[in-house]
MARDONU-969872 format. One line per field, with one value per residue: residue number from 1; residue in three letters; x, y, z of N, C-alpha, C, CB in turn. Coordinates in nm, 2 decimals. Glycine has a CB too. Layout:
<rs>
k: NUM|...
r: ala|...
n.east: X|...
n.north: Y|...
n.up: Z|...
ca.east: X|...
ca.north: Y|...
ca.up: Z|...
c.east: X|...
c.north: Y|...
c.up: Z|...
cb.east: X|...
cb.north: Y|...
cb.up: Z|...
</rs>
This chain:
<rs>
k: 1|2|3|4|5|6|7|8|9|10|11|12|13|14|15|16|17|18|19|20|21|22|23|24|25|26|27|28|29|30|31|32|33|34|35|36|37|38|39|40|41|42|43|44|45|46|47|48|49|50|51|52|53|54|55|56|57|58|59|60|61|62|63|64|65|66|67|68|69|70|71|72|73|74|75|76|77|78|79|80|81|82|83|84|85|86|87|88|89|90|91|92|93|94|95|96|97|98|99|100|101|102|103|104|105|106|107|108|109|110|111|112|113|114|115|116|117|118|119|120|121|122|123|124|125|126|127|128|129|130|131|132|133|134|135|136|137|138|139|140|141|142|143|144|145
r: unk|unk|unk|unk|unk|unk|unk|unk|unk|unk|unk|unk|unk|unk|unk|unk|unk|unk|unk|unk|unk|unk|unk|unk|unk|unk|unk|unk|unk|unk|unk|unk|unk|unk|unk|unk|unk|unk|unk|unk|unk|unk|unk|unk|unk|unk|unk|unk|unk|unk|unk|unk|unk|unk|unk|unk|unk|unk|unk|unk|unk|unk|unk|unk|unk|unk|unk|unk|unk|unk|unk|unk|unk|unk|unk|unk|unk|unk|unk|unk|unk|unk|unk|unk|unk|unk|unk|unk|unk|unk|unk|unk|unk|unk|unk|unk|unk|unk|unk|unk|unk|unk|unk|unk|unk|unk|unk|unk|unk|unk|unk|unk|unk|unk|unk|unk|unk|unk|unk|unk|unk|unk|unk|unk|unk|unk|unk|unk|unk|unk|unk|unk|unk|unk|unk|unk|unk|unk|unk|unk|unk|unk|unk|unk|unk
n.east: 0.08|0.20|0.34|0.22|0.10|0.29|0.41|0.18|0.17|0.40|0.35|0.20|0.36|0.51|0.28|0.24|0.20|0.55|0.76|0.82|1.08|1.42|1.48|1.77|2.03|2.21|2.44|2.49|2.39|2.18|1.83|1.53|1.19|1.02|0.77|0.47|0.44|0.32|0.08|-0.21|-0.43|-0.50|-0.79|-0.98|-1.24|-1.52|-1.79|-2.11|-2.30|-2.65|-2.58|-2.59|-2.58|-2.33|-2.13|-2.21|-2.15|-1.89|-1.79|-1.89|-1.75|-1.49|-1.50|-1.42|-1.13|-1.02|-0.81|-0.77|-0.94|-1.10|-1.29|-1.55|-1.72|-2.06|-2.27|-2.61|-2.75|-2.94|-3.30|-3.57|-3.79|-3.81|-3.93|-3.89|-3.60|-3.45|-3.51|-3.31|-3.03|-2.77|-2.50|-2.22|-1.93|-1.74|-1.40|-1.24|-0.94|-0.91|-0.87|-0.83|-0.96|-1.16|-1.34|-1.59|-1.73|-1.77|-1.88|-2.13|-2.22|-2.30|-2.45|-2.66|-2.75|-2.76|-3.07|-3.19|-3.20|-3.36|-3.38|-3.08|-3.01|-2.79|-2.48|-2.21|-1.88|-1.58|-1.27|-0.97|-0.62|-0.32|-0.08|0.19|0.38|0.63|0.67|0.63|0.41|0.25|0.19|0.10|-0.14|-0.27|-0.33|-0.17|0.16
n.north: -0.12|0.12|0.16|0.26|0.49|0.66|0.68|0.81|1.06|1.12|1.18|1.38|1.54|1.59|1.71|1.90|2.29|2.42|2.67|2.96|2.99|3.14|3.38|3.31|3.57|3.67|3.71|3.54|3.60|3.50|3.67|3.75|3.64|3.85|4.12|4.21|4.58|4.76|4.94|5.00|4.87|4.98|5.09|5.09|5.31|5.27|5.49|5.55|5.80|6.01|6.26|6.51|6.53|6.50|6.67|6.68|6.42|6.40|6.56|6.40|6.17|6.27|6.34|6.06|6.03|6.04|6.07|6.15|6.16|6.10|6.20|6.13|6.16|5.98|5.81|5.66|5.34|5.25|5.21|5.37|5.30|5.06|5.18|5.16|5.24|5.53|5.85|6.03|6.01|6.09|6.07|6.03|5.91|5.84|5.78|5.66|5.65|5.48|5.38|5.06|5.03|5.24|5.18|5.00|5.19|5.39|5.28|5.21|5.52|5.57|5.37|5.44|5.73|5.69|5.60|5.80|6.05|6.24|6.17|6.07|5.86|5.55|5.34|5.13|5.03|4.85|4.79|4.58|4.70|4.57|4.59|4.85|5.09|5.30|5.46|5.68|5.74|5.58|5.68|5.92|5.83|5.66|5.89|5.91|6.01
n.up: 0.00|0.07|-0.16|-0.37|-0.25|-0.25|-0.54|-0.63|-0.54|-0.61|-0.90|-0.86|-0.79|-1.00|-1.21|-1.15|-1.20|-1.31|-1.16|-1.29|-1.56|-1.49|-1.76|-1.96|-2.16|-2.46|-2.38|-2.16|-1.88|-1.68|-1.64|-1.39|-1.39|-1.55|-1.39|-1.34|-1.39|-1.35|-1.14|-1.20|-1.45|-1.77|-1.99|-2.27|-2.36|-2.49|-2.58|-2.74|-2.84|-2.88|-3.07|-3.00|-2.73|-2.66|-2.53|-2.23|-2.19|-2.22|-2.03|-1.82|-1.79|-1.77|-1.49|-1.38|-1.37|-1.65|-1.87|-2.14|-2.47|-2.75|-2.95|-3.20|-3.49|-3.58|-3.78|-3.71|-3.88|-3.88|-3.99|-4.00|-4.00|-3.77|-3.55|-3.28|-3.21|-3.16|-3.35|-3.41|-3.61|-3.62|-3.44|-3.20|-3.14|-2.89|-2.73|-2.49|-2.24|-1.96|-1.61|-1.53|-1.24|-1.22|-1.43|-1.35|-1.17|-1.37|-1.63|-1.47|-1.39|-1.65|-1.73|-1.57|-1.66|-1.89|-1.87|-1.76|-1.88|-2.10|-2.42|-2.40|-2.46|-2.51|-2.61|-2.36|-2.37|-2.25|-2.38|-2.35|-2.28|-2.40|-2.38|-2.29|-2.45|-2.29|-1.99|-1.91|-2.07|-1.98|-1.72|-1.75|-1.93|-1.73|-1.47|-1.32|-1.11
ca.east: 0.00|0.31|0.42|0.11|0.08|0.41|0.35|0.06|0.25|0.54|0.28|0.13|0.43|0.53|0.21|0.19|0.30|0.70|0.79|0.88|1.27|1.49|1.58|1.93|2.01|2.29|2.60|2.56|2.35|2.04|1.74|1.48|1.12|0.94|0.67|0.38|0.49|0.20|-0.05|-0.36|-0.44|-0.56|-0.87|-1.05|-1.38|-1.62|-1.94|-2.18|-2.45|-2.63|-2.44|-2.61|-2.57|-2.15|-2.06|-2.26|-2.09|-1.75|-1.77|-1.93|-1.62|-1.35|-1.49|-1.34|-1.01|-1.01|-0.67|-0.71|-1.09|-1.13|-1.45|-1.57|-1.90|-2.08|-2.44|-2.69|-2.71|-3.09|-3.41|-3.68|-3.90|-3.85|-4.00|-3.85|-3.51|-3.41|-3.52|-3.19|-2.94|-2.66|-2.44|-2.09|-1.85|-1.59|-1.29|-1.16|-0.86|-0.96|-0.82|-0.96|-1.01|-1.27|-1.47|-1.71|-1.82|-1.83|-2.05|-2.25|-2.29|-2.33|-2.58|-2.79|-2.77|-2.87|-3.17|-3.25|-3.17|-3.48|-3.27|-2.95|-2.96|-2.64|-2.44|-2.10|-1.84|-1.47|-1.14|-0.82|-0.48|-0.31|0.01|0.19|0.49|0.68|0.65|0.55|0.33|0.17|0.17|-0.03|-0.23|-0.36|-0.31|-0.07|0.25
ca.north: 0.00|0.24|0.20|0.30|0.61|0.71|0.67|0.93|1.17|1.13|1.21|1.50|1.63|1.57|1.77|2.01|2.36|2.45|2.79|3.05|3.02|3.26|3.42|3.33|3.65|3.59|3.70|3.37|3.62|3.51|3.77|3.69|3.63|3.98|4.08|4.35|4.63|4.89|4.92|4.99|4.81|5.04|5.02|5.18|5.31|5.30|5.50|5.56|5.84|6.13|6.39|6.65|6.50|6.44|6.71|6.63|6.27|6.37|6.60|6.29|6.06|6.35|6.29|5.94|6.03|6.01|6.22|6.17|6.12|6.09|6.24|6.13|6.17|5.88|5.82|5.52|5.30|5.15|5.26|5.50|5.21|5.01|5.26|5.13|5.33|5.64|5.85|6.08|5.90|6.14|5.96|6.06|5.75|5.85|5.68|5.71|5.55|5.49|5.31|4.95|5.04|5.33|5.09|5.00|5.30|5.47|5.23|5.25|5.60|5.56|5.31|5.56|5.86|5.61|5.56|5.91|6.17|6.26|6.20|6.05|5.65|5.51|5.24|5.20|4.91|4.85|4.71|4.61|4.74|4.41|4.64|5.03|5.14|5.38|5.48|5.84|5.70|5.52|5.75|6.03|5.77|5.62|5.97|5.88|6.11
ca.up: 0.00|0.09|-0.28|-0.43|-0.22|-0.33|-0.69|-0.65|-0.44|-0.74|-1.01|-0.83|-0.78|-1.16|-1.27|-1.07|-1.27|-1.30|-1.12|-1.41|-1.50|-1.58|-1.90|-2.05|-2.27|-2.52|-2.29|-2.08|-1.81|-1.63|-1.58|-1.34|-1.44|-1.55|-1.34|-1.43|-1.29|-1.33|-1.07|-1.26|-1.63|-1.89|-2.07|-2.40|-2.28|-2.61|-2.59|-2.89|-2.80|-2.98|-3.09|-2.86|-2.57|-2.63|-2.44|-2.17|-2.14|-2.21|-1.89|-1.65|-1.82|-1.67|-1.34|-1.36|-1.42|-1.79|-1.96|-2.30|-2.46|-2.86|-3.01|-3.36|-3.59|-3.64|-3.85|-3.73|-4.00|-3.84|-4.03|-3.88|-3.93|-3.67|-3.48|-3.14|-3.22|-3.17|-3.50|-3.47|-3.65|-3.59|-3.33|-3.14|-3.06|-2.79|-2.71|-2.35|-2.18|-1.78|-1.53|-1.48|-1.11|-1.19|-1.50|-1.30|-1.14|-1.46|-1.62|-1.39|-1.39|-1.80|-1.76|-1.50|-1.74|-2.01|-1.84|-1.67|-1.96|-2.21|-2.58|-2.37|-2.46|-2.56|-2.54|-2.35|-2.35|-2.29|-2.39|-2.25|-2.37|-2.40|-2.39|-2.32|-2.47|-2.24|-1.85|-1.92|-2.16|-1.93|-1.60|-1.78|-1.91|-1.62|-1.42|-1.19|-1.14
c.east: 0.09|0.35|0.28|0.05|0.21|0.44|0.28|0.11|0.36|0.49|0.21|0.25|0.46|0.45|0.21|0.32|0.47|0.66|0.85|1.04|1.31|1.52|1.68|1.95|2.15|2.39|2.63|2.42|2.23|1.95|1.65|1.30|1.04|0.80|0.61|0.39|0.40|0.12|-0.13|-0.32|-0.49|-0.68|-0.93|-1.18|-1.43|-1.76|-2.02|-2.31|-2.46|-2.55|-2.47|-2.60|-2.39|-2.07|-2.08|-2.18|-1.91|-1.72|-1.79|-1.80|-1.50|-1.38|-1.44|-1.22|-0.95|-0.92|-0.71|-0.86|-1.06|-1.28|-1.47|-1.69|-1.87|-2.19|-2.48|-2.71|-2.94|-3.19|-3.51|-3.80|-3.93|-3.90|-3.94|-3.69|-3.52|-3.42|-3.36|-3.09|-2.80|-2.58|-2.27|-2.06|-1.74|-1.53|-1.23|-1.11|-0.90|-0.91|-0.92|-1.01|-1.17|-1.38|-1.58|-1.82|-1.87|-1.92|-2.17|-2.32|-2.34|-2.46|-2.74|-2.85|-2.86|-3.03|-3.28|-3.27|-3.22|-3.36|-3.13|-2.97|-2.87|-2.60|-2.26|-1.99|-1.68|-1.37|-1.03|-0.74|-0.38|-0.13|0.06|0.31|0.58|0.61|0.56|0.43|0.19|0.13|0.08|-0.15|-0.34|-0.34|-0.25|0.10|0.38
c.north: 0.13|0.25|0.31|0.45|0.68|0.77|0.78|1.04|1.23|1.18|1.31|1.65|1.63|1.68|1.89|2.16|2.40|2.64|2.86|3.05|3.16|3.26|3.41|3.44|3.62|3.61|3.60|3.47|3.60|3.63|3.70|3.72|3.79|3.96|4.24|4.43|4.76|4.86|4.90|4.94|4.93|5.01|5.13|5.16|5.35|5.39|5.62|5.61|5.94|6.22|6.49|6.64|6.47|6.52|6.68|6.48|6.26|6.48|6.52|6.19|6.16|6.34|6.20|5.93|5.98|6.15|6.24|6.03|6.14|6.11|6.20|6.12|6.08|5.90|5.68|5.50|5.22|5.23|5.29|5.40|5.09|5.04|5.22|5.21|5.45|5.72|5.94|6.01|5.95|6.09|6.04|5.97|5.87|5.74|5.77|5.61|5.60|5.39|5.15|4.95|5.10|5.28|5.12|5.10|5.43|5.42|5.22|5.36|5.64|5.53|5.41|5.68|5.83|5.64|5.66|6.07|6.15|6.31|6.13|5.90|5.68|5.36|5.25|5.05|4.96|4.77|4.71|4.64|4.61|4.51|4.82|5.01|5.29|5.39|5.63|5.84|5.68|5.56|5.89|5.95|5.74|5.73|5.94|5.91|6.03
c.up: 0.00|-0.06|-0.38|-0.37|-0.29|-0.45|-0.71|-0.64|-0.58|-0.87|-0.95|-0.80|-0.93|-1.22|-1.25|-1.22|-1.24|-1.26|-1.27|-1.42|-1.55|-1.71|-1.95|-2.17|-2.35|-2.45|-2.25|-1.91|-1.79|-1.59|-1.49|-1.42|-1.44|-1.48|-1.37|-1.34|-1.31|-1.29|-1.14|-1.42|-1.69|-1.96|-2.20|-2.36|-2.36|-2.55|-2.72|-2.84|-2.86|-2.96|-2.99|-2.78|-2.54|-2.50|-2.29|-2.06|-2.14|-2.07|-1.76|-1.68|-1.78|-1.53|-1.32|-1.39|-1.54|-1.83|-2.07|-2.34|-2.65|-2.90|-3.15|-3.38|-3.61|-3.68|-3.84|-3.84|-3.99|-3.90|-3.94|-3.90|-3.87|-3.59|-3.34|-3.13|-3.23|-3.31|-3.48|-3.49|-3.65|-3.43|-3.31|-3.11|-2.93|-2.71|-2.63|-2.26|-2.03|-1.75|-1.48|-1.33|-1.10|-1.32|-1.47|-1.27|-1.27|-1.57|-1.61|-1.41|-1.54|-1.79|-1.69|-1.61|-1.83|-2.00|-1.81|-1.76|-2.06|-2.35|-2.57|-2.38|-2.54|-2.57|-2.48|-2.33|-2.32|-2.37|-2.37|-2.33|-2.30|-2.32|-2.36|-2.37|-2.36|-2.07|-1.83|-1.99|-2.05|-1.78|-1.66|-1.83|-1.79|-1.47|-1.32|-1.22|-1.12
cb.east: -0.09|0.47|0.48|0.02|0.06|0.49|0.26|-0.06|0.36|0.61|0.21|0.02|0.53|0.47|0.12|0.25|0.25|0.81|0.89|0.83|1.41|1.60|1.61|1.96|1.99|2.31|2.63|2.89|2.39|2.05|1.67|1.52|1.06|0.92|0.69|0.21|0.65|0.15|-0.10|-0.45|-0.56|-0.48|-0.99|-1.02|-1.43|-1.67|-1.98|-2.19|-2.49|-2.74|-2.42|-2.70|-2.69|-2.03|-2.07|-2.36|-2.14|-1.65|-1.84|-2.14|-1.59|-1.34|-1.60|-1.38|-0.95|-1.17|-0.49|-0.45|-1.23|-1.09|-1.49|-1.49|-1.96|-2.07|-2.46|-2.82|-2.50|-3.14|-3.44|-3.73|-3.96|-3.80|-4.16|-3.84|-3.47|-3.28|-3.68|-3.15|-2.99|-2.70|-2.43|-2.06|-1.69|-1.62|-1.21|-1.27|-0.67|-1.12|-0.78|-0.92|-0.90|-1.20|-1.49|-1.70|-1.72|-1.73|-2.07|-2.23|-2.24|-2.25|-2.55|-2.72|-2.65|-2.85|-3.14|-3.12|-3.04|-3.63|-3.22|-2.90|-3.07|-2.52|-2.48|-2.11|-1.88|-1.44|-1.12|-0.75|-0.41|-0.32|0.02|0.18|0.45|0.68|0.80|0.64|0.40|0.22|0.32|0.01|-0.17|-0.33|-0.39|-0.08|0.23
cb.north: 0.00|0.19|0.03|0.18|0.63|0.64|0.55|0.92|1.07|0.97|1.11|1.46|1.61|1.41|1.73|1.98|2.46|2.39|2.78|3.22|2.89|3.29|3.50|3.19|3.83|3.59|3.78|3.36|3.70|3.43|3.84|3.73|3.51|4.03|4.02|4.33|4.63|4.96|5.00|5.17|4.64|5.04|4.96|5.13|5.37|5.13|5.55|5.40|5.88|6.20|6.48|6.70|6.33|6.51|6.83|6.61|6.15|6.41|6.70|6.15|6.00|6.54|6.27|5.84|5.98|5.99|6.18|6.10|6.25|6.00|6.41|6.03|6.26|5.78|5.86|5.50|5.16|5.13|5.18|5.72|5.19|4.98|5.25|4.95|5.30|5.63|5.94|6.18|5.83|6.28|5.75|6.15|5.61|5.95|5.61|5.80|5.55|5.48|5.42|4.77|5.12|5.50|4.96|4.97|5.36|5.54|5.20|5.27|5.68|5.47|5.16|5.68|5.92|5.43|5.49|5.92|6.20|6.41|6.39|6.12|5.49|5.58|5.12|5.33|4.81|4.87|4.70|4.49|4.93|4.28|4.59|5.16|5.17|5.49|5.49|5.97|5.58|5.39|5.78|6.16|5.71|5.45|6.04|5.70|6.25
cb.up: 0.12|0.20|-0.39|-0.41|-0.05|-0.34|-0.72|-0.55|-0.26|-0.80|-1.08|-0.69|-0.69|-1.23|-1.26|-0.82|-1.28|-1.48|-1.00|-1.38|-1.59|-1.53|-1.91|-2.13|-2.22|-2.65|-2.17|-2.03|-1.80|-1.54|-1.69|-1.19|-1.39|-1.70|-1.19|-1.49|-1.29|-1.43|-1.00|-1.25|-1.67|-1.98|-1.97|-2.56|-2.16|-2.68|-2.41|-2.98|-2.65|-3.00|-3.26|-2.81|-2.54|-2.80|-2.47|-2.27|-2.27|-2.37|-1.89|-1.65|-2.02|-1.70|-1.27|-1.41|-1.36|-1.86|-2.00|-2.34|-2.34|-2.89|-3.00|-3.45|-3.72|-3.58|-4.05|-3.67|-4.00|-3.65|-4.11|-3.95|-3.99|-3.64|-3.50|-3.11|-3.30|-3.12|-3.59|-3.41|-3.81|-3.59|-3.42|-3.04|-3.25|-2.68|-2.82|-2.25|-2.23|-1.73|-1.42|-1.51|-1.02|-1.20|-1.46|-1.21|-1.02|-1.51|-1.60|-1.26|-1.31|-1.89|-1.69|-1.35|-1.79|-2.00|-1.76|-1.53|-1.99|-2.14|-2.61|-2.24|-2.54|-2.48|-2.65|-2.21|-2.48|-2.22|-2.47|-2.17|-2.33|-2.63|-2.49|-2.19|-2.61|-2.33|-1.76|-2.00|-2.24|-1.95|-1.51|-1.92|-1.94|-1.57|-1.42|-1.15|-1.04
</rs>
């Protein structure tokens, strides 16, 4: 019975994942495993609402510590006779980098406005930045000095 526990023990150790190694770079010198070294992640904060109401939304998206906001003209593409749509087909996208800490809460308060502001439906989504280039880059980014 002692071998047969052993055996198990030997294959659970076997499976189990390997610790990260080091790097060999071509000198012959080992680095140690890179580790993500920026507090907050980055995100691209989509939202697609009438055009009249842009300014509106890009002043509640600076309360969330948003640096750097992209405004562009868009035109619904949905016909006025579905009748359940919005007839103004004039549309603002904005694209705003935010900190994935403050997401949520600005979501949220998207989704309220959505809900609460006569002409203000939208929609609002994000996406991650897989990646930054630079430190300065990435400290005005996510407003941190």
């Amino acid at each position: 019975m002692t071998t047969t526990k052993n055996k198990t023990s030997k294959r659970a150790e076997q499976s189990a994942t390997p610790a990260p190694k080091a790097k060999k770079h071509i000198s012959g010198k080992t680095s140690a495993p890179k580790k993500n070294l920026a507090p907050y992640k980055l995100m691209l904060l989509v939202t697609v609402i009438p055009r009249s109401k842009a300014d509106f939304y890009l002043d509640l998206l600076q309360s969330f510590e948003v640096n750097v906001q992209l405004e562009v003209s868009a035109y619904g593409t949905a016909s006025k006779s579905l009748g359940y749509l919005d007839a103004d087909r004039e549309k603002q996208a904005l694209f705003s980098v935010i900190r994935e800490d403050n997401v949520e809460n600005a979501l949220a308060a998207l989704d309220e406005r959505f809900g609460t502001i006569r002409g203000g439906k939208g929609i609002a989504f994000t996406v991650p930045f897989n990646s930054m280039v630079g430190v300065a880059a990435y400290q005005f980014l996510s407003n941190k000095q």
